[in-house]
C-alpha positions as CSV (number, residue, x, y, z in Angstrom):
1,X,44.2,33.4,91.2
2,X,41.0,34.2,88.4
3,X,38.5,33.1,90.5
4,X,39.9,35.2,93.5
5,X,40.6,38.8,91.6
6,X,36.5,38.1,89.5
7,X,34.9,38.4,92.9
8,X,36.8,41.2,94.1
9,X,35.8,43.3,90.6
10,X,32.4,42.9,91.0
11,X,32.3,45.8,87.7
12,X,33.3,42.3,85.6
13,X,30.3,40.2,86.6
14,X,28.4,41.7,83.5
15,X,30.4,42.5,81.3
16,X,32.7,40.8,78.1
17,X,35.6,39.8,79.9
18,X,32.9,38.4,82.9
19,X,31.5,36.3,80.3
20,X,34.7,35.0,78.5
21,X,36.2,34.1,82.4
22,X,33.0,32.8,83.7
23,X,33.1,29.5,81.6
24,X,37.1,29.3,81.8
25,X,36.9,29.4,84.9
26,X,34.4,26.8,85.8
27,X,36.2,24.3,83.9
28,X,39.2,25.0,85.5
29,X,37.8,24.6,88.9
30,X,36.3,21.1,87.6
31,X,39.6,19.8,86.4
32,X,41.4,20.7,89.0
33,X,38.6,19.2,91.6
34,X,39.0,16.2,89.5
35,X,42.5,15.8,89.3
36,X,42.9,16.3,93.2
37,X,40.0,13.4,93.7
38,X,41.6,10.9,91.5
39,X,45.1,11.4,93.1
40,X,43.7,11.0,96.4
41,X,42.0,7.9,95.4
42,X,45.2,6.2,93.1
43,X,47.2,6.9,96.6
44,X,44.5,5.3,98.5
45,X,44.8,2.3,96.9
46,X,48.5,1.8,96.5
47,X,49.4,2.8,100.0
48,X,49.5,-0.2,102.0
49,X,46.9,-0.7,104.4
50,X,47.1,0.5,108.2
51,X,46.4,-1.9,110.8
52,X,42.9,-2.4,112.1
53,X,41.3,-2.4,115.3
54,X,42.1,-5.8,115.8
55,X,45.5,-6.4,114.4
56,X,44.4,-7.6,111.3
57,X,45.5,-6.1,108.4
58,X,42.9,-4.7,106.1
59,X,42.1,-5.0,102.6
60,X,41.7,-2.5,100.7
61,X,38.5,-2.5,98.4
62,X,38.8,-1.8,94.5
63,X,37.9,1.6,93.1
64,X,36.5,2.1,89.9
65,X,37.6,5.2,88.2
66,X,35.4,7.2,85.6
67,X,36.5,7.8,82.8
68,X,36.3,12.2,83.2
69,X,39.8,11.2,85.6
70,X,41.0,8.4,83.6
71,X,40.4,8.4,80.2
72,X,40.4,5.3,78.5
73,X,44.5,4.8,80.2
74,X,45.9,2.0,81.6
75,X,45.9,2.0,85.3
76,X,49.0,0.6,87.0
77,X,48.9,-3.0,88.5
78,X,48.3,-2.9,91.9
79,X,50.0,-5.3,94.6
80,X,47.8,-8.3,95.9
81,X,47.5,-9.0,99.4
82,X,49.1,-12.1,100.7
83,X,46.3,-14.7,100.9
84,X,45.7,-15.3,104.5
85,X,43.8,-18.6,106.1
86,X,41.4,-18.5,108.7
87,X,39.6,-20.6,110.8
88,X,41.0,-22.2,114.6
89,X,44.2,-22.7,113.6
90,X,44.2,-19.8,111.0
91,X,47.0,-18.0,113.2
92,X,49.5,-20.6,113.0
93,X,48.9,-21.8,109.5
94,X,49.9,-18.5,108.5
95,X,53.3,-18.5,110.5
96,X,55.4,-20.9,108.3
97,X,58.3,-20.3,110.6
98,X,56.6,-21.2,113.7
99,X,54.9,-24.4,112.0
100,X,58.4,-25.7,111.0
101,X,60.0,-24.9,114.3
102,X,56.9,-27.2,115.9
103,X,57.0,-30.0,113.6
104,X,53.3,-28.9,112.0
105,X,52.3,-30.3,108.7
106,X,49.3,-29.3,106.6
107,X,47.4,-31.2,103.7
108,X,44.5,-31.2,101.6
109,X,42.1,-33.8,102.4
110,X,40.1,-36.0,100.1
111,X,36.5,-34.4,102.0
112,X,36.0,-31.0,103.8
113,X,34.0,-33.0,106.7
114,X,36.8,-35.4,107.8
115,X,40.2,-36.3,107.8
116,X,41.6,-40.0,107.1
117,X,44.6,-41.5,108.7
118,X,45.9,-44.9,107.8
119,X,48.6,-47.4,109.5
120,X,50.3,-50.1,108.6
121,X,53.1,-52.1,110.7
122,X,56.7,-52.9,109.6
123,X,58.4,-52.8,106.5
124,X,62.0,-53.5,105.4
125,X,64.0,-52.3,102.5
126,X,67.3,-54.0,102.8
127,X,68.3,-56.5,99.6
128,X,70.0,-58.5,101.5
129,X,67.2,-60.1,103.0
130,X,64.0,-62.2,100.8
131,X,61.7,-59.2,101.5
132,X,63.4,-57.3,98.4
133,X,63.4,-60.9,95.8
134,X,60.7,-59.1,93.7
135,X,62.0,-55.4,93.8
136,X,65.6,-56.0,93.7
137,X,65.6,-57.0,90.2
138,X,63.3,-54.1,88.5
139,X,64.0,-51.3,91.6
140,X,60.3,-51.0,91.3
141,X,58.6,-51.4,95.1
142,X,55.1,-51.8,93.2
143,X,56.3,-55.4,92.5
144,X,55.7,-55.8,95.9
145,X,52.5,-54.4,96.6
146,X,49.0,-55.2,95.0
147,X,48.1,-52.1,93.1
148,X,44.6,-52.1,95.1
149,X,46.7,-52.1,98.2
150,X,48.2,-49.2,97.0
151,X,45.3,-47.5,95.9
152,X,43.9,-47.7,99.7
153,X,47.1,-46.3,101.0
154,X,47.6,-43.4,98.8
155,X,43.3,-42.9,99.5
156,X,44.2,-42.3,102.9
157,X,44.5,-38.2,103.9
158,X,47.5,-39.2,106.1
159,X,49.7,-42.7,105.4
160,X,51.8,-43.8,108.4
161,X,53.9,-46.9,109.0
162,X,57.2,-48.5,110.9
163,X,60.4,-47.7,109.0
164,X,62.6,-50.4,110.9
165,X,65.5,-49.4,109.2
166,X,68.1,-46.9,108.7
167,X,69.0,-45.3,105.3
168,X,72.9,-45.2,105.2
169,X,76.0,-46.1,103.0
170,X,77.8,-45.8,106.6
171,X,78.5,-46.9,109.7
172,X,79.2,-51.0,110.7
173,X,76.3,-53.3,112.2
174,X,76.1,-53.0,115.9
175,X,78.3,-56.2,117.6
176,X,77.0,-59.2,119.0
177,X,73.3,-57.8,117.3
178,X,72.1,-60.9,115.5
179,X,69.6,-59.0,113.0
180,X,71.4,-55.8,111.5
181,X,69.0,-54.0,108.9
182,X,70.3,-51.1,106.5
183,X,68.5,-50.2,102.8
184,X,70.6,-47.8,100.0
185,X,69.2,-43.8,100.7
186,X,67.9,-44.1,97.0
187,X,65.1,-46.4,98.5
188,X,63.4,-43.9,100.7
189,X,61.7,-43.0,96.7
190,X,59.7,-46.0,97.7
191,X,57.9,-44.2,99.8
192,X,56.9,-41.7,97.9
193,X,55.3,-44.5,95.1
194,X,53.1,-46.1,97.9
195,X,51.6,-42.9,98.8
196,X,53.4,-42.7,102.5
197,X,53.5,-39.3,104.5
198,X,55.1,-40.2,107.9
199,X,57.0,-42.7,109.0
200,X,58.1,-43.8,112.9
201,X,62.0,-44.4,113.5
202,X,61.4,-45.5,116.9
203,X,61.6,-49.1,116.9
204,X,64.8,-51.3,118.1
205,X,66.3,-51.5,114.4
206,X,67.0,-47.7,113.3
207,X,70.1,-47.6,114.8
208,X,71.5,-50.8,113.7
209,X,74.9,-49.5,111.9
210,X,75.1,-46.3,114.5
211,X,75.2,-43.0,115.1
212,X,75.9,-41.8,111.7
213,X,73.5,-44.2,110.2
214,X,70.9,-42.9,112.1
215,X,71.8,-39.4,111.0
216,X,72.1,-39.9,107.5
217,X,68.8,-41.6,107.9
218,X,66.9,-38.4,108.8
219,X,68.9,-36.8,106.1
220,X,67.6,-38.7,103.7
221,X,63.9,-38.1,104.7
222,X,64.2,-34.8,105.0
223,X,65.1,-34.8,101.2
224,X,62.3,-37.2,100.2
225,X,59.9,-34.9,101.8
226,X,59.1,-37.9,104.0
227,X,57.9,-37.0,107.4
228,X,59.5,-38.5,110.7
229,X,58.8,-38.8,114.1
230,X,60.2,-41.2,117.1
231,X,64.0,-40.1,116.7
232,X,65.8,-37.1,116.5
233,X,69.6,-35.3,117.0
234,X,69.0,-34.5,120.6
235,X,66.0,-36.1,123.3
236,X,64.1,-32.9,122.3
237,X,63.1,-33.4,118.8
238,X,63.1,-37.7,119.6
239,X,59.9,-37.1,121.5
240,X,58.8,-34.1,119.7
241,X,55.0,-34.8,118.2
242,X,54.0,-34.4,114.6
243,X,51.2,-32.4,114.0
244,X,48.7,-31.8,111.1
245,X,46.3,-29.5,110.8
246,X,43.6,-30.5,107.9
247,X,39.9,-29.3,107.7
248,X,40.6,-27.2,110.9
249,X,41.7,-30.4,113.2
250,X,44.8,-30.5,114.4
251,X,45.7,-34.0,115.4
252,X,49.2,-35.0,117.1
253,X,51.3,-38.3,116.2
254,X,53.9,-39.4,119.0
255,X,55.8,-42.5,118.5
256,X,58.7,-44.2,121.2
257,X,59.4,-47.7,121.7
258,X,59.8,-50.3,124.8
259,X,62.4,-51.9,122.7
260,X,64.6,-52.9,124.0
261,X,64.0,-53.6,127.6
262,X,66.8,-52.6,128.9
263,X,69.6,-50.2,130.7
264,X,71.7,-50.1,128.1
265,X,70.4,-50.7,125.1
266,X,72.1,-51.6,121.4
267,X,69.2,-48.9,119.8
268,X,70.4,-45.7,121.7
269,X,68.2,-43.4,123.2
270,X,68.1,-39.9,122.5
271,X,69.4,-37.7,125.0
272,X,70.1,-33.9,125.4
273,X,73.0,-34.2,123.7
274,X,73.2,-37.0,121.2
275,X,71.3,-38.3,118.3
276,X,69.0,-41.3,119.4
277,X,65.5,-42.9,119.2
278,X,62.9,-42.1,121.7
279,X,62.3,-45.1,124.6
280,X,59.7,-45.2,127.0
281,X,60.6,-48.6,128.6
282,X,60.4,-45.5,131.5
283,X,57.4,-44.0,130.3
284,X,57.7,-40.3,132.5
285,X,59.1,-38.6,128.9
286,X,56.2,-40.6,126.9
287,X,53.3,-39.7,129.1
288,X,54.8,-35.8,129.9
289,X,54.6,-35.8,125.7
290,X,51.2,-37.3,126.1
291,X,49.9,-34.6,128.3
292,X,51.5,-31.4,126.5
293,X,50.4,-33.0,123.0
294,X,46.3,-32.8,124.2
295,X,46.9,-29.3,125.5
296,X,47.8,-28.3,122.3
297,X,45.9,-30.8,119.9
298,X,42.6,-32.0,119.1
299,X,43.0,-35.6,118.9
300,X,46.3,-37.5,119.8
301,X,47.6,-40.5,118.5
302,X,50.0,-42.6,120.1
303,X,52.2,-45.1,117.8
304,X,54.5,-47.7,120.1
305,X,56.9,-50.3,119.3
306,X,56.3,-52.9,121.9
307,X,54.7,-56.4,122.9
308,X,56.4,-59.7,122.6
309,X,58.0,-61.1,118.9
310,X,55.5,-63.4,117.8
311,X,53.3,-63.4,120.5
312,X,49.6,-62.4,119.4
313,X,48.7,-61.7,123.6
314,X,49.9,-58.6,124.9
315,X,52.1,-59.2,127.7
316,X,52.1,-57.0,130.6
317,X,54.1,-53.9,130.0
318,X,52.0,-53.3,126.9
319,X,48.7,-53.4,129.4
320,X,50.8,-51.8,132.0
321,X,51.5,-48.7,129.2
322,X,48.3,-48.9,127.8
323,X,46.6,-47.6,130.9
324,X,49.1,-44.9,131.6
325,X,49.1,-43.4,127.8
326,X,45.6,-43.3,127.6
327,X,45.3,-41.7,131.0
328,X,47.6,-39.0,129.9
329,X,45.4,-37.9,126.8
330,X,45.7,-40.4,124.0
331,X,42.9,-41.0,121.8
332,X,44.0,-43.5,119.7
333,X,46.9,-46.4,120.0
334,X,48.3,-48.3,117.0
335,X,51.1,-50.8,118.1
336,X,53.8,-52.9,116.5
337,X,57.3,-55.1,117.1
338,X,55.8,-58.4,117.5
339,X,55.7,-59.3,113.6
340,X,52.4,-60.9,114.0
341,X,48.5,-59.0,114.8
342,X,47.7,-58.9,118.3
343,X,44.1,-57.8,119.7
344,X,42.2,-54.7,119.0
345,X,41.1,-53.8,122.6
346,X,39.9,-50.5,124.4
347,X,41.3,-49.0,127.6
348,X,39.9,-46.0,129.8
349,X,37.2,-46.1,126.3
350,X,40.2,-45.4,124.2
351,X,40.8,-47.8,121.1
352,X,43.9,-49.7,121.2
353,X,45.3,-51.4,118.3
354,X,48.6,-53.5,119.9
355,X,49.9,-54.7,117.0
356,X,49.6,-54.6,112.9
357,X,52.6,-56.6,112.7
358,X,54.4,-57.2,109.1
359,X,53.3,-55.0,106.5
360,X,55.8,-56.0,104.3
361,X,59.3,-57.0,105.9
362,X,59.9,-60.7,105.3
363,X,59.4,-64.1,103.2
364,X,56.9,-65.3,105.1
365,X,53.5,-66.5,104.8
366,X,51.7,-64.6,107.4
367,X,48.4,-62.4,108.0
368,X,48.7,-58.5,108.3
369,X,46.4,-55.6,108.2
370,X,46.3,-52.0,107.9
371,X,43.9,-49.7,110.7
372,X,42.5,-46.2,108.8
373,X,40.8,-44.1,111.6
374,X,38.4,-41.3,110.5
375,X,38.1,-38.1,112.4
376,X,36.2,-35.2,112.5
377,X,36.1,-32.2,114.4
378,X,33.8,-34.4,116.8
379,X,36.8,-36.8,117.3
380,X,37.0,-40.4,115.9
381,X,34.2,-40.8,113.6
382,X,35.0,-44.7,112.4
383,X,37.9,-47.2,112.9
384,X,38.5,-50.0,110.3
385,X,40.4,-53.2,110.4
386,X,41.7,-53.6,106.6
387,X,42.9,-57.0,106.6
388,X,46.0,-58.0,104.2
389,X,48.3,-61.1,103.4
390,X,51.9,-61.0,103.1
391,X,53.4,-63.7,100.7
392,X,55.6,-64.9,98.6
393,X,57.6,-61.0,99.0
394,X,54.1,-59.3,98.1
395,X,51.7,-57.5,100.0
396,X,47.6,-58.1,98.8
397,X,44.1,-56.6,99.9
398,X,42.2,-60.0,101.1
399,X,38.9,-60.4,100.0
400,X,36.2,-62.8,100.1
401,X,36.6,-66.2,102.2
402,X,40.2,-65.5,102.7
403,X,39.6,-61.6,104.2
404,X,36.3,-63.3,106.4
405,X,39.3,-65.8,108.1
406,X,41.3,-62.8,109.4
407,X,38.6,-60.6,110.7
408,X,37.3,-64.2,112.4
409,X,40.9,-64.1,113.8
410,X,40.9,-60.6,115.0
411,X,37.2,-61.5,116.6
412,X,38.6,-64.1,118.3
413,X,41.4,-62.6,120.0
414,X,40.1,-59.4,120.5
415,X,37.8,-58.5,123.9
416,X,35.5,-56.0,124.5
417,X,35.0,-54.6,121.0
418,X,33.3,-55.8,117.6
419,X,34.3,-55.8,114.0
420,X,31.9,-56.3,111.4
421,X,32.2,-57.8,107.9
422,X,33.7,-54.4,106.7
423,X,36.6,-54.6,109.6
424,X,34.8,-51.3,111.3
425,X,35.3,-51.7,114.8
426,X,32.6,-50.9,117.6
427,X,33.7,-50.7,121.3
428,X,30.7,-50.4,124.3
């Protein structure tokens, strides 16, 4: 109101009064310039942000206030933006609900340039069979495993292998089944100590002692923050792929089994209704599962339970299945079921591995091997043949003339690929 009534007296402009206001009210107009800017600015920041042009939410960039607004006070704590990821997959990586209702994992990896994945074949935690001699006794499962054996599994980015077993208290062994497996839920810690992320359940023994078996089984996963893939409470999640996305690769695990091969099998198949594992002894779900995985993934990896017991030559629904998968999209097989190795092979130029056999799953005296593939966002950089002894209950790393004898094996029954010194496998 000063300013407006001095420049409508323009008698004032000259004289005492004019040069007592004049001053006044240039400070005033200062202040109150000031006090407007830094009001507009402290709302600036703490609004939240308006959506940009591309749906993105922006944000906002730090002011620095003088100190002719501020003073030497305090400002108030302002609220951080959610830290967002970017990248290919930066969209659903930042949709944790959408990644849990799609079965998507993410981890760190040991490199920024490539992802390792590492499989092994079947293990068994049930005490009532020679397997658990050594652990039984001191509940500690590194009593059966060398500690470099362990070391190379927990190295791996991702550890996989064949849980061919349900974790239950319930439930009664299937009738007129000779083998019935079942280990205490308070083993599934085991996991954890050998370094294991995933595990397949579809194999011919994770429904030994039933429906409620089987359920408790994925239960008690769920609770050791193990992952699981193969079986499910309804046909839907059964054949449902894993997926990790690390490094900006998204790569897709599928697991069924051929076992057994039959209409009505002891080891039930999920259906749309019922708990079960899932079979592709009719292999329209597996290779439908196939095909949607690639659309959708980078690199897929199919793991199967099949091939003969004790047979190290594939027989001919493994061949027959091996075309058709790898058809459908797969770029990598890893096998098990027959409790021995079997040939590492390729088919349409897709690696096969048919069988890793016993990782660690009986008393016997008998070669084994773990497969770690290395991927980058190129595809499969490197595939290695990591040959292993089981004996006496214990697991072991081979080395020297003793890890030359099995990769001489797996030369010998393997056609069309070669494996050097290392294990790495080259296919033409």
């Amino acid at each position: 109101m000063g300013d407006k009534r001095a420049k409508q007296d323009p008698k004032n402009r000259k004289g005492i009064c004019h040069n007592f206001l004049k001053p006044f009210l240039i400070t005033f107009c200062l202040v109150t310039a000031a006090g407007i800017a830094g009001l507009a600015a402290y709302r600036w920041v703490t609004e939240p942000a308006q959506p940009a042009g591309n749906g993105q939410r922006q944000t906002p960039v730090a002011i620095v206030e003088s100190s002719a607004v501020s003073g030497n006070e305090e400002q108030p704590a302002q609220p951080e933006e959610a830290e967002t990821v970017s990248g290919k997959y930066g969209e659903i990586l930042n949709d944790p609900e959408y990644m849990t209702a799609n079965n998507i994992y993410t981890k760190d990896a040991a490199s920024g340039e490539q992802v390792t994945i590492a499989f092994a074949g079947d293990i068994l935690f049930d005490d009532r069979y020679a397997i658990m001699a050594r652990v039984a006794q001191s509940g500690d499962i590194t009593e059966g495993f060398a500690p470099d054996l362990i070391a190379e599994m927990k190295s791996a980015d991702i550890m996989m292998l064949n849980n061919e077993f349900p974790y239950s208290d319930r439930g009664e062994p299937l009738a007129e089944k000779q083998f019935t497996f079942r280990a205490k839920p308070s083993t599934a810690s085991y996991l954890q100590t050998l370094g294991v992320d995933i595990v397949s359940l579809a194999n011919n023994h994770a429904y030994d002692y039933g429906e409620a078996a089987l359920l408790d089984t994925m239960d008690t996963l769920d609770s050791a923050q193990i992952v699981f893939v193969g079986a499910g409470h309804d046909l839907a999640e059964a054949r449902q792929p894993v997926c990790y996305i690390i490094n900006d690769i998204k790569i897709a695990i599928v697991s069924a089994t051929q076992i057994e091969r039959l209409d009505n099998p002891d080891t039930k198949g999920a259906t749309e209704t019922s708990p079960g594992v899932f079979r592709c002894w009719n292999g329209d779900d597996l290779m439908e599962t196939v095909r949607e995985a690639k659309e959708n993934s980078d690199f897929v990896i199919a793991y199967l339970h099949w091939g003969t017991e004790n047979e190290d030559t594939i027989d001919w629904a493994q061949e027959k299945q091996a075309a058709e998968i790898t058809q459908a999209g797969a770029d990598l097989v890893i096998g098990d079921h027959s409790h021995c190795l079997q040939p590492v092979g390729t088919v349409n130029g897709v690696p096969v591995v048919y069988s890793l056999g016993n990782f660690w799953f009986s008393s016997k005296t008998i070669d084994t091997g773990m497969v770690k593939a290395t991927l980058t966002g190129d595809g499969l950089k490197s595939l290695q043949f990591i040959a292993c002894r089981q004996s006496g209950c214990r697991t072991e790393l081979l080395q020297g003339e003793e890890k030359r004898r099995v990769l001489d094996y797996m030369r010998s029954i393997s056609g069309g690929v070669q494996i050097d010194e290392d294990g790495y496998v080259t296919w033409r």
